[in-house]
C-alpha positions in Angstrom: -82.2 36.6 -43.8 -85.7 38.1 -45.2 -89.3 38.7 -44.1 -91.1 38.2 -47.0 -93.8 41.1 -47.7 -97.1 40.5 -46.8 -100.4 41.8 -49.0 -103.9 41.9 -47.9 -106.7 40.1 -50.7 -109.9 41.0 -50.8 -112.1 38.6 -52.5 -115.7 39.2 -53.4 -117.3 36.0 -55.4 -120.8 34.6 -55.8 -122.2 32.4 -53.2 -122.0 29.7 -55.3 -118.8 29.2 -56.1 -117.5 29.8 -52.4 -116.9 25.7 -52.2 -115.3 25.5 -55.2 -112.5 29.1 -54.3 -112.4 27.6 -50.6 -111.4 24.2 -52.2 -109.1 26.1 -54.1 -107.7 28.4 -51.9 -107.2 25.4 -49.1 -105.2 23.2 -51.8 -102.7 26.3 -52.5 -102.0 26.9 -49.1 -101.1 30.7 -49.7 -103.9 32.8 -47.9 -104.3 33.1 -44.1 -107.8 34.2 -43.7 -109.1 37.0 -41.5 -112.1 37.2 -39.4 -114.2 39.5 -41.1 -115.8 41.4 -37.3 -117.9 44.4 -39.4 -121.7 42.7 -40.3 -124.3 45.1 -41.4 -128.3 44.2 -42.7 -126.6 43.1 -45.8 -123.3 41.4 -44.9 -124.0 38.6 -41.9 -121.4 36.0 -40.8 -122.8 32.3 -40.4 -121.8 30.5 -37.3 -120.4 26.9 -38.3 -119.0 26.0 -34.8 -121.8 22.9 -34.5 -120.6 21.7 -38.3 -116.9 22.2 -37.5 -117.6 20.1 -34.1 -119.5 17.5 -35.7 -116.6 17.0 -38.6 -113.8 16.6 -35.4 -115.9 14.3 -33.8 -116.0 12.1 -36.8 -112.7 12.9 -37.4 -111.9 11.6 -33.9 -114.5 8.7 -34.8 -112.0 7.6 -37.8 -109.0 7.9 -35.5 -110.7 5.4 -33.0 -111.3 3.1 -35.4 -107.9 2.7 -37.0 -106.6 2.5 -33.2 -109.3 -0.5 -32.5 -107.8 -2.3 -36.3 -104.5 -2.2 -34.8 -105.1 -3.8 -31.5 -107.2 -6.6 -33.3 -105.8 -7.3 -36.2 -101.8 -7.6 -38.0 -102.0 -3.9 -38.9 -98.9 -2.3 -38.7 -98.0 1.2 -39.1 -94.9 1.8 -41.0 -91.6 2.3 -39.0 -90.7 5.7 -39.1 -93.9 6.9 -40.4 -92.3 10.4 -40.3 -89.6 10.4 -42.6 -92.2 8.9 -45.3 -94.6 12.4 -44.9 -98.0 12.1 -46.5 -99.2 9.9 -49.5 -99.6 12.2 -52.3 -103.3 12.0 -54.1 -104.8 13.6 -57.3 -108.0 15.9 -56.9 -110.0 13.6 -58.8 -109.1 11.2 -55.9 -110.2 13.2 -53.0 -113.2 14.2 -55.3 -114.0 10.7 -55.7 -114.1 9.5 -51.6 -117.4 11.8 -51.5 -119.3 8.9 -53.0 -118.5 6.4 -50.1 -117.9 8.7 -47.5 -120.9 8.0 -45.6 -120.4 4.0 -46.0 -117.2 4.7 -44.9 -118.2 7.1 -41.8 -121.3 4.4 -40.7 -118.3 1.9 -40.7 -115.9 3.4 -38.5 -118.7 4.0 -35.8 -120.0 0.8 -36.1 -116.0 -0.4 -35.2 -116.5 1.8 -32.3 -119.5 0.6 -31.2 -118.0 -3.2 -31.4 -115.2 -2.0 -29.1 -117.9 -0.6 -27.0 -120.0 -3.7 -26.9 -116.9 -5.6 -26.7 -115.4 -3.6 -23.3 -119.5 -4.2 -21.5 -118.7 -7.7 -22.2 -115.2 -7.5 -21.0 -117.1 -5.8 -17.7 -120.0 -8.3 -18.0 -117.0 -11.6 -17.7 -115.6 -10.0 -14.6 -118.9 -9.2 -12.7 -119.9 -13.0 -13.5 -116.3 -14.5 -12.4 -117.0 -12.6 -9.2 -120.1 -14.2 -8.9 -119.0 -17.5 -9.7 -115.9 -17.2 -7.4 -118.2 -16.2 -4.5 -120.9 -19.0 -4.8 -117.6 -21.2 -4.7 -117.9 -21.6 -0.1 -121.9 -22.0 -0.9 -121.8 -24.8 -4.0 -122.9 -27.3 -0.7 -125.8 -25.6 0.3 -129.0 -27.2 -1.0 -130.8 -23.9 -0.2 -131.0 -20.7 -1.8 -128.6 -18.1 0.4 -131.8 -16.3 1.0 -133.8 -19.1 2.2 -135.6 -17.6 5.7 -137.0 -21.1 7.1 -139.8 -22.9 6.8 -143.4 -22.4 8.6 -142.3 -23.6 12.1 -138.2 -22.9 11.6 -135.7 -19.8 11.0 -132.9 -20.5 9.1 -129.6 -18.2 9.0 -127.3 -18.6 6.3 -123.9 -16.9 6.6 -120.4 -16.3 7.6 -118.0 -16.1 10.5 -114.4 -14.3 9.8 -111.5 -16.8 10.1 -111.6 -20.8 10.6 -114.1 -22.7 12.8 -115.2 -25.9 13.7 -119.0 -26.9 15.2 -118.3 -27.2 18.3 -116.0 -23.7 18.4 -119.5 -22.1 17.1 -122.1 -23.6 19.2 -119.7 -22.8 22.3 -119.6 -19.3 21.4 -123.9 -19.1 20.9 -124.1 -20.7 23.9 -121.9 -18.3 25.7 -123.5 -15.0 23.8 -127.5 -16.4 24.9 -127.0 -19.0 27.8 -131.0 -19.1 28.1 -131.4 -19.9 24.3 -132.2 -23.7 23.2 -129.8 -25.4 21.3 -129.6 -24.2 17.5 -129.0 -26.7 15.0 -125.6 -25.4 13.0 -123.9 -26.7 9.7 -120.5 -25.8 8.3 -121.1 -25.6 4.6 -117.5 -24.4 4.0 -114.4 -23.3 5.2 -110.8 -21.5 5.2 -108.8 -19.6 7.1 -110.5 -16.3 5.6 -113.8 -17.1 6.7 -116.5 -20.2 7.8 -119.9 -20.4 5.7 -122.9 -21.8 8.2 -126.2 -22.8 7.8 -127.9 -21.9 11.2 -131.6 -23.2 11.8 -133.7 -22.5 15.1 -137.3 -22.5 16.1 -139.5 -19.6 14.7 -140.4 -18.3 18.4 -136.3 -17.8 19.0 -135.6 -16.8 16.1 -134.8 -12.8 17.3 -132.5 -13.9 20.3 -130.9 -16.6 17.6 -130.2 -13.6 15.4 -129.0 -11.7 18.1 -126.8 -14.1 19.4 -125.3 -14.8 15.9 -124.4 -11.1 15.5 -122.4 -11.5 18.7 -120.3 -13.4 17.5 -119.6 -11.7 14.3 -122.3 -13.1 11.4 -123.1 -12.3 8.9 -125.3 -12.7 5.3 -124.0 -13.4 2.3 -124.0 -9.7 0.2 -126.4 -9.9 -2.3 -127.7 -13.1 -1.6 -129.4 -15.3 -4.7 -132.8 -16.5 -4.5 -131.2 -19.7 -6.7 -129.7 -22.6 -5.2 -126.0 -22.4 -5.9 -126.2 -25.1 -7.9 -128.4 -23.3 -10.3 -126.7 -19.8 -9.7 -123.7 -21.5 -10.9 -125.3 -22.9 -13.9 -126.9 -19.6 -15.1 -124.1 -17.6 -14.5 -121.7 -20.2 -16.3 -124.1 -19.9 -19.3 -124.4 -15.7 -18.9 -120.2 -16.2 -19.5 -120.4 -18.1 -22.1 -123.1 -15.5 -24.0 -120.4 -12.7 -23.1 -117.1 -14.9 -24.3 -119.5 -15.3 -27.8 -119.9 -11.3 -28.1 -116.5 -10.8 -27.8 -115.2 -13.0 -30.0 -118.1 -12.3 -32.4 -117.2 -8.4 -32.2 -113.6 -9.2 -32.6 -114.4 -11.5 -35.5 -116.4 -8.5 -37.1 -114.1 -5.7 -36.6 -111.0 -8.3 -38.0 -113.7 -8.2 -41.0 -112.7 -4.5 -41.6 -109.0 -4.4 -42.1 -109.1 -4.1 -46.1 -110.9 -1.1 -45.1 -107.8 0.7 -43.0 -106.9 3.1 -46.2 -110.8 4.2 -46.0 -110.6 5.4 -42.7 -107.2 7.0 -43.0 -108.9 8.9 -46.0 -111.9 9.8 -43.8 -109.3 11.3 -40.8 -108.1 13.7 -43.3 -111.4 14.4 -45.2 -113.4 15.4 -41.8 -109.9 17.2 -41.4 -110.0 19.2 -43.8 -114.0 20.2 -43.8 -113.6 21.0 -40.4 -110.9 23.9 -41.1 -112.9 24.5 -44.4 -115.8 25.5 -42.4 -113.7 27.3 -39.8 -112.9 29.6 -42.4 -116.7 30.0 -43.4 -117.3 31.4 -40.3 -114.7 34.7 -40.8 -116.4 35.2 -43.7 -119.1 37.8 -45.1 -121.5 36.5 -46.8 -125.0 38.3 -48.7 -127.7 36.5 -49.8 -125.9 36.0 -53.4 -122.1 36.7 -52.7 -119.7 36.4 -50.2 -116.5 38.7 -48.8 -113.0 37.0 -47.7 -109.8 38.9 -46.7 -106.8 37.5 -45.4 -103.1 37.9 -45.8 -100.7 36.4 -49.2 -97.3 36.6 -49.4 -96.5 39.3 -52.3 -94.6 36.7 -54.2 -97.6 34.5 -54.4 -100.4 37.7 -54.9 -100.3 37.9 -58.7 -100.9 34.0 -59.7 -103.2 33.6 -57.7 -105.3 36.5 -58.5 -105.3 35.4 -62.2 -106.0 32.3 -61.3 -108.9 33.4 -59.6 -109.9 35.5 -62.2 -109.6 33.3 -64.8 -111.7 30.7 -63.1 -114.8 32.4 -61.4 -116.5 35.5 -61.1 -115.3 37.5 -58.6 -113.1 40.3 -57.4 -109.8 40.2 -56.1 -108.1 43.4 -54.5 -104.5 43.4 -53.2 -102.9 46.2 -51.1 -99.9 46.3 -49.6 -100.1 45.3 -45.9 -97.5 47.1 -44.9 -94.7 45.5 -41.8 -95.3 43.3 -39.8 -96.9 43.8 -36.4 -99.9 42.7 -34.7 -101.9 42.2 -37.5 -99.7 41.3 -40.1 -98.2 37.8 -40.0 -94.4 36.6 -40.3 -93.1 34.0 -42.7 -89.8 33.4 -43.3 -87.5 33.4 -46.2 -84.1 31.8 -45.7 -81.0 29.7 -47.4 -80.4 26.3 -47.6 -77.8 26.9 -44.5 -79.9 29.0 -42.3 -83.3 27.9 -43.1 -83.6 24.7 -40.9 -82.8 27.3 -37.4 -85.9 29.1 -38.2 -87.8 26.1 -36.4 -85.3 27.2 -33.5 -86.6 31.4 -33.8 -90.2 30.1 -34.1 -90.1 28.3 -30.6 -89.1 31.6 -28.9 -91.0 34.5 -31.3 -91.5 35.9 -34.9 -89.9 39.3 -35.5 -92.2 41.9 -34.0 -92.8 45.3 -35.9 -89.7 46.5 -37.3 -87.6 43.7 -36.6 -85.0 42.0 -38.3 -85.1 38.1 -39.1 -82.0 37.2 -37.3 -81.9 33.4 -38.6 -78.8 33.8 -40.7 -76.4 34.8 -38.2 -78.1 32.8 -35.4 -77.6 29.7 -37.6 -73.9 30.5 -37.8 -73.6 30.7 -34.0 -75.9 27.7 -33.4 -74.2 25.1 -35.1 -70.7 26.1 -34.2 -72.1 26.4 -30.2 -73.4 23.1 -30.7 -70.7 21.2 -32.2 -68.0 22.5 -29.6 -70.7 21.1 -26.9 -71.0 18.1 -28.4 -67.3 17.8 -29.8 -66.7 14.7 -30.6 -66.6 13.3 -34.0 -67.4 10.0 -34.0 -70.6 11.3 -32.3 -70.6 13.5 -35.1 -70.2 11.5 -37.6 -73.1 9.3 -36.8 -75.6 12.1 -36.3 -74.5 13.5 -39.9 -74.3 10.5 -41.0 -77.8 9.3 -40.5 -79.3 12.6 -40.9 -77.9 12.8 -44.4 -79.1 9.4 -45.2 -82.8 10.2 -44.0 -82.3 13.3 -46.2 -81.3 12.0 -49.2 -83.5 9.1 -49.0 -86.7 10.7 -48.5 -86.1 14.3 -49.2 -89.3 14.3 -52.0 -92.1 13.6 -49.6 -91.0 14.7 -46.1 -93.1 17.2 -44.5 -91.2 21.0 -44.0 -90.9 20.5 -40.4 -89.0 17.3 -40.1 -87.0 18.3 -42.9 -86.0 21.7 -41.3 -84.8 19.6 -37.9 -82.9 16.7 -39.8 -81.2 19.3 -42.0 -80.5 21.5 -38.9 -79.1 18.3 -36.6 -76.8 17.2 -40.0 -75.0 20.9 -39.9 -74.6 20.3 -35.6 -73.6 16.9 -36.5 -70.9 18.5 -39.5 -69.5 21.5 -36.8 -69.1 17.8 -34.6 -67.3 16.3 -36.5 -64.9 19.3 -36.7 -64.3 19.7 -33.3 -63.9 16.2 -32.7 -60.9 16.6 -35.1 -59.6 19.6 -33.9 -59.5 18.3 -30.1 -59.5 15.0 -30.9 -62.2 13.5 -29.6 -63.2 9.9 -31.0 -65.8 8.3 -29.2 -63.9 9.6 -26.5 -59.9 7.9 -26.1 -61.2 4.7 -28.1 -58.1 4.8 -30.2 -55.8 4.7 -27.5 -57.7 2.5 -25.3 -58.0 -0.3 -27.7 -54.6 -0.2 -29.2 -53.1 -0.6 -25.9 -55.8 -2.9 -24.4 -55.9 -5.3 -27.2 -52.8 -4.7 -29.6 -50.1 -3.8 -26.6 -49.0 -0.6 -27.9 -50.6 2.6 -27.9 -51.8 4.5 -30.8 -53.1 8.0 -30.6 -54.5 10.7 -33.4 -53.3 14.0 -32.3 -55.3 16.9 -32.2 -55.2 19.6 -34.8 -54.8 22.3 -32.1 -54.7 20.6 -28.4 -56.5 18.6 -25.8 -58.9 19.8 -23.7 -58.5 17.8 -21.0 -54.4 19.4 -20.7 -55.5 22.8 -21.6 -58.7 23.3 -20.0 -58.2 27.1 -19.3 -57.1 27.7 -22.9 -60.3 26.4 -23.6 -62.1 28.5 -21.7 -60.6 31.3 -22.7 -61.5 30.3 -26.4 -65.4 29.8 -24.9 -65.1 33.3 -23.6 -64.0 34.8 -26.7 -66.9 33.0 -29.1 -69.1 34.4 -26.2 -67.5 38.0 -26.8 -68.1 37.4 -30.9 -71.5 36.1 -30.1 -72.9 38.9 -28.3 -70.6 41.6 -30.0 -73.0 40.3 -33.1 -76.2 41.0 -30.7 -75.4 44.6 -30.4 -74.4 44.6 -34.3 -77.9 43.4 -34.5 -79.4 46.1 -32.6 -77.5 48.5 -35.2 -78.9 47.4 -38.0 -82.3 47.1 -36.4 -82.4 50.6 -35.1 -81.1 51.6 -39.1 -84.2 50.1 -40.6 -86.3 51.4 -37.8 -84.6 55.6 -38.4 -83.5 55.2 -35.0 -80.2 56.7 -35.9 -79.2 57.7 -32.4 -80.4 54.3 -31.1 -77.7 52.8 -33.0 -74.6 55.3 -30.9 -76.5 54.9 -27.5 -77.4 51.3 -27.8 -75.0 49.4 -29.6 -71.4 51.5 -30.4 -71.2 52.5 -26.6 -71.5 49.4 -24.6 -69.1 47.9 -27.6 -66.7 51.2 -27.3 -66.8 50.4 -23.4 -66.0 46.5 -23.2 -63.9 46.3 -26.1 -60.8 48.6 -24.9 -61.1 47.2 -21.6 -60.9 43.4 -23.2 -57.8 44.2 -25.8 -55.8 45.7 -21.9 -57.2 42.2 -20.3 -55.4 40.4 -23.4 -52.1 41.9 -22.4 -52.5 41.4 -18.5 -50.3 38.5 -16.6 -53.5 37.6 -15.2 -54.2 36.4 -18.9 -51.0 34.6 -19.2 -51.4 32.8 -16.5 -54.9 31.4 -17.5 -54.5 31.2 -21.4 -50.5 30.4 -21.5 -49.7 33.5 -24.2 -49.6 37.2 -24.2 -50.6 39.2 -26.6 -48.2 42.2 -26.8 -49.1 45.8 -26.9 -47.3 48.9 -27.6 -47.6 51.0 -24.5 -49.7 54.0 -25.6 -52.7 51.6 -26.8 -53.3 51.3 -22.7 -54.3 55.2 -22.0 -55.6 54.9 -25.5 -58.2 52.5 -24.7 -59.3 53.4 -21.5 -59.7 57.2 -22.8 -62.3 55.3 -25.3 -64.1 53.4 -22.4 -64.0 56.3 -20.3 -65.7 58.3 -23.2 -68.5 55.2 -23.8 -69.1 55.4 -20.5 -70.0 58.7 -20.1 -72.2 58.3 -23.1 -74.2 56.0 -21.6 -74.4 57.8 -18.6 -76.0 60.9 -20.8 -77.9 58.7 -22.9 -78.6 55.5 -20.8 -82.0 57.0 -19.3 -82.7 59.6 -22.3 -86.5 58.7 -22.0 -86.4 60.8 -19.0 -87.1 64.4 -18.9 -86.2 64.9 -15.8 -82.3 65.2 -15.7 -81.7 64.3 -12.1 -83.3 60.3 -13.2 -81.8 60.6 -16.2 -78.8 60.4 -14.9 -79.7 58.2 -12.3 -80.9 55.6 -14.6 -77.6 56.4 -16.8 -75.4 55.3 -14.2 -77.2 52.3 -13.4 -77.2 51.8 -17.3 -73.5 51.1 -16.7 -73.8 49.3 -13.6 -76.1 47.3 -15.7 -73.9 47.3 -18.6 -70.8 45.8 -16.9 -72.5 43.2 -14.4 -74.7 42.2 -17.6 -71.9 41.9 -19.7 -69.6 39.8 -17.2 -72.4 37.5 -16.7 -73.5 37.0 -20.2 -69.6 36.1 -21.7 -69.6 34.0 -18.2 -72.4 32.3 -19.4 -70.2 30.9 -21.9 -68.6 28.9 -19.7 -71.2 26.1 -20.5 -69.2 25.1 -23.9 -66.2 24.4 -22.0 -68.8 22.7 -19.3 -70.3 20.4 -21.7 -67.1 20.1 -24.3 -65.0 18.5 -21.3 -68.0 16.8 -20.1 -68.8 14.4 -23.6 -65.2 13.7 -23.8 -64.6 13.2 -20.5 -67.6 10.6 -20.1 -67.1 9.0 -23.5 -63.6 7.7 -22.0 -64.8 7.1 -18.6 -67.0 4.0 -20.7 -63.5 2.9 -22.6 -62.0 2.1 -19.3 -64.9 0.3 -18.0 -65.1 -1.7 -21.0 -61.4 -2.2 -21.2 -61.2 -3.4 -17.2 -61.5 -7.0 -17.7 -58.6 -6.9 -20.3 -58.2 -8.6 -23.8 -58.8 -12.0 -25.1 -62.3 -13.1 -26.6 -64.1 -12.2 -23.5 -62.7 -9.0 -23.2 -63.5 -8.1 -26.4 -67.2 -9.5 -25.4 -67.3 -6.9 -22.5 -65.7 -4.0 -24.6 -67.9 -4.5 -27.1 -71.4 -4.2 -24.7 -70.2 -1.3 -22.7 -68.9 0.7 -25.2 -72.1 0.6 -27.3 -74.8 1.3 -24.2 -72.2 3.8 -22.3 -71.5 5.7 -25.8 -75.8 5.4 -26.5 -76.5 6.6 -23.9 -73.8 9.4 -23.5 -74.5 10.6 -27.1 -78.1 10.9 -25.6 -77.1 13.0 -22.8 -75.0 15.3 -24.3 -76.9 15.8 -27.7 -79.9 17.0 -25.4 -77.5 19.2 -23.6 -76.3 20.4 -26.7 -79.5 21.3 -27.6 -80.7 22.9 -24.9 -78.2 25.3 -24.4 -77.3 26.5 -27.4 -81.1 27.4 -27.8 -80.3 29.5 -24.1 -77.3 31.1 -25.6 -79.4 32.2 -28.6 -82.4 32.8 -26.1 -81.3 35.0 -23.4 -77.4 36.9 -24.2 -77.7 37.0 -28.0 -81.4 37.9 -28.5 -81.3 39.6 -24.9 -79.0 42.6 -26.8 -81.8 43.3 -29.6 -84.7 40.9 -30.2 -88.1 41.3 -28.6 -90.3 39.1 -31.0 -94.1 39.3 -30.6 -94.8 38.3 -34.3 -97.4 36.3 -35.4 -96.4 33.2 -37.8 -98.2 33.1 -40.6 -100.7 30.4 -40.7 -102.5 30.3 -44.4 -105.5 28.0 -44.7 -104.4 24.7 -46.4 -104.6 20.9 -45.7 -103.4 20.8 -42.7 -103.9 16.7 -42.7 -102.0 13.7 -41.1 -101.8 10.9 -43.8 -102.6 12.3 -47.2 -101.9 15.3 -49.4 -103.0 16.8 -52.5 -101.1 17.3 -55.4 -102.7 19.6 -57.9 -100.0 19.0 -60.9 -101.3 15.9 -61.0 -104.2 17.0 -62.4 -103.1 18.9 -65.3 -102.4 17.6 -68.7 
């Protein structure tokens, strides 16, 4: 349970060597660089945003080409890809991708660009097998669609919605113009969607023709050829074949790239890393001849580095202490092997803020043993410790901090599983009893250490309760040691040994109630002056926080006013926190009481082989999918326990994680020990 200390570098080096220290500093990993915001006549800071864009777009370019060698060729990624982490490479390695990099960059675009030309041909085959399937009505027309007539005729070429027949059409002309002469009509196709016609009149009626056709609901063929339909087909038929070529031509061509997949994987991360390499530039000073960089270093990691530094270039380096953490100064986290992988869990709600504790280690306590009596079963918890100790041990030398925080994290929830599945009994549900008596004829059942939920369920939510009472009694604990780092001395008799002095009497009287018989089956027996005793030590707590619940007041009148509803506060906030506990009962019953609702099912159609069948398929996708259910519902709310009642009683947060400068990259790191003899 430590915040490491935190020291501000200074760095002043020659110009020249600021790729070299950069390259340096970004392998180690150790610095978080500020932006330097002071610039004078001497000191100017360069803007690299145009660079650092131009390295993400190729960056972006590599990604889009590995994406296009998957979908055309027998690429695969590695299952898992996660639990390998990144290759590990020498420096002389990256060093030596500088010499093909720009081969290897012209590469990847020209793979996008074949995907490019590859989707316009893609487009290009539709447009034409629109074209082709609309010339399909016409392909009996001698005439080009736009054909007008000839010197003494008009010809109309067109459709009519739904199916005619001639004399259907020329009895509808005739009706629309009664005074008009005969026109001469062909049906070149039709279906019950529409009629293709070829209508020919003389060229003096050719306006009351027209008109007559629209009547009746012609109309031209949208963008009409001036080719015969014949020929349209032909041309178009030829433009699909030059499209089907380009494609398979461009797929052929990209294929041709796969041996180069570890290239482009190289390039992601190189453009990676110059991007952030240059982001840095930008916060830094820099003179004609030298350059300025400050940042922050954890004080454990100061001193080598500055004689590293030292010993390699010529340059200055300053280190100060920077003093807590805050605003300014950044957060990292030191914990043990037990506590460490819950930090992810403190990180996705907030850093200490100034003057705080890092309250991982007793959250982590709390945390797994919430989460197991959630979850509570131990076959369920034996499978989830199970695998997550295999993944662990397996590939524990190359996984990447983060996964290996959450798989050593779920493999202590899976352990505190496993031992409340034992204590209440809880294998994949009743699956013991249920097959023993489904398929062997007598029943056989593994007793709980201490009893079954499902018969007690009060007791067990009295137990709930009472980790709930621990749980938040170790909030205001929190807030004691807090305010004793912080001098707050007073802080820790107002805000944490008063509201415990108040509930705790009050609970130890509840213990001895009937009311607590009745719900927990025991009483816990007390001698008869511990009653006045501990309401004489509420009573005194509660006047303390009435005194001291609104002390930033000056006004007496609302302090007291805010006092009193300090109490009000107090009691309500209390009973709904421990209430709030409820949830591990909630979810406890609910696992257990799912897990065996599946058993039956699968056990309904009874034994023999086909039973067994049956069994067999429900009990594995009822139990999947109930260990999925319930492992998210663990999750979730034993992250709001630790959330709102434990933090609630003494956290704020509002620290910044520290985030050094380093290779942040997705598929390869370096190892620097692998250049040294």
């Amino acid at each position: 349970m430590a915040i490491l200390p935190m020291e501000r570098i200074h760095l002043v080096a020659m110009k020249r060597d600021r790729k070299s220290i950069l390259e340096m500093l970004q392998r180690r990993g150790a610095v978080e660089v500020s932006d330097i915001q002071n610039e004078d006549e001497v000191f100017t800071k360069a803007d690299t945003a145009t660079t650092c864009g131009l390295f993400e777009k190729n960056a972006e370019t590599a990604r889009s080409a590995m994406e296009i060698l998957l979908k055309h060729t027998d690429i695969k990624k590695p299952s898992l890809a996660f639990l390998h982490g990144r290759e590990a490479i020498s420096v002389e390695t990256n060093d030596a991708f500088y010499e093909k990099r720009d081969d290897v960059l012209r590469d990847a675009q020209r793979i996008v660009q074949l995907q490019r030309n590859i989707a316009e041909a893609k487009a290009e085959q539709l447009r034409l097998e629109a074209g082709l399937e609309a010339l399909v009505p016409w392909m009996d027309l001698p005439v080009p669609q736009t054909f007008g007539g000839t010197r003494k005729t008009a010809v109309f070429i067109g459709t009519l919605e739904g199916e005619h027949n001639l004399e259907g059409v020329l009895a509808q002309l005739a009706e629309a113009a009664p005074d008009l002469a005969p026109l001469h009509v062909e049906i070149v196709s039709g279906t019950k969607q529409q009629t293709s016609l070829l209508v020919m009149s003389l060229k003096k009626d050719a306006t009351r023709a027209e008109d007559a056709l629209r009547a009746i609901g012609f109309a031209r063929p949208p963008a009409a050829s001036h080719l015969a339909p014949a020929v349209q087909k032909q041309r178009l038929e030829e433009q699909m074949a030059e499209a089907t070529k380009t494609v398979a031509d461009a797929e052929e061509e990209i294929r041709s790239y796969a041996g180069q997949w570890d290239d482009f994987r190289f390039l992601e991360d190189h453009m990676t890393m110059r991007a952030e390499k240059y982001g840095v530039i930008e916060k830094l000073a820099q003179s004609a001849h030298t350059f300025v960089l400050q940042g922050y270093i954890p004080a454990g990691d100061a001193p080598a580095l500055q004689q590293e530094l030292t010993d390699t270039f010529l340059c200055s380096v300053d280190l100060e202490d920077a003093g807590p953490t805050g605003d300014e100064v950044p957060v990292k986290l030191k914990n043990n092997w037990f506590s460490e992988p819950t930090e992810s869990v403190l990180e996705a709600y907030s850093m200490p803020g100034k003057g705080e504790i890092d309250p991982t280690s007793v959250m982590s306590i709390f945390y797994y043993v919430m989460f197991g009596l959630m979850f509570s079963d131990a076959g369920y918890g034996l499978i989830m410790a199970g695998v997550c100790g295999f993944c662990y041990l397996k590939f524990r030398k190359n996984l990447e901090p983060n996964w290996s925080k959450n798989i050593r994290m779920f493999f202590w929830c899976g352990i505190s599983t496993i031992f409340w599945g034992v204590i209440f009994s809880s294998y994949f549900g009743d699956v013991v009893d249920v097959v023993s008596q489904t398929f062997f004829g007598h029943t056989v059942s593994i007793p709980p250490v201490w009893f079954y939920p499902m018969e007690k369920p009060m007791l067990l939510l009295v137990f709930s309760l009472g980790i709930g009472t621990i749980h938040l009694t170790a909030g205001y604990i929190m807030k004691a040691v807090t305010c004793a780092r912080q001098k707050d001395y007073s802080g820790i008799l107002y805000d944490a040994v008063f509201p415990i002095a108040m509930w705790y009497p009050l609970i130890l009287i509840l213990l001895g109630s009937d009311m607590f018989v009745t719900i927990a089956g025991f009483k816990l027996t007390l001698p008869s002056i511990v009653t006045p005793i501990c309401l004489a030590v509420s009573g005194v707590a509660i006047i303390g926080i009435v005194f001291t619940g609104g002390r930033e007041s000056k006004n007496w009148g609302k302090r007291l006013l805010k006092g009193i509803y300090a109490v009000y506060n107090g009691i309500s906030g209390w009973l709904s926190d421990t209430l709030s506990y409820s949830r591990l009962l909630a979810l406890g019953l609910a696992t257990g009481v799912i897990a065996s609702v599946m058993n039956q099912l699968g056990a309904l159609v009874g034994s023999g082989f086909f039973g067994v069948v049956v069994f067999i398929i429900v009990f594995a996708v009822g139990q999947a999918l109930n260990f999925g259910i319930n492992v998210l519902g663990a999750y979730v709310h034993s992250n709001r326990l630790e959330y709102v009642e434990f933090f609630g009683k003494f956290y704020d947060g509002g620290g910044r994680k520290f985030s050094p400068f380093g290779i942040h990259t997705k598929h390869y790191k370096i190892i620097e020990e692998e250049t040294k003899s």
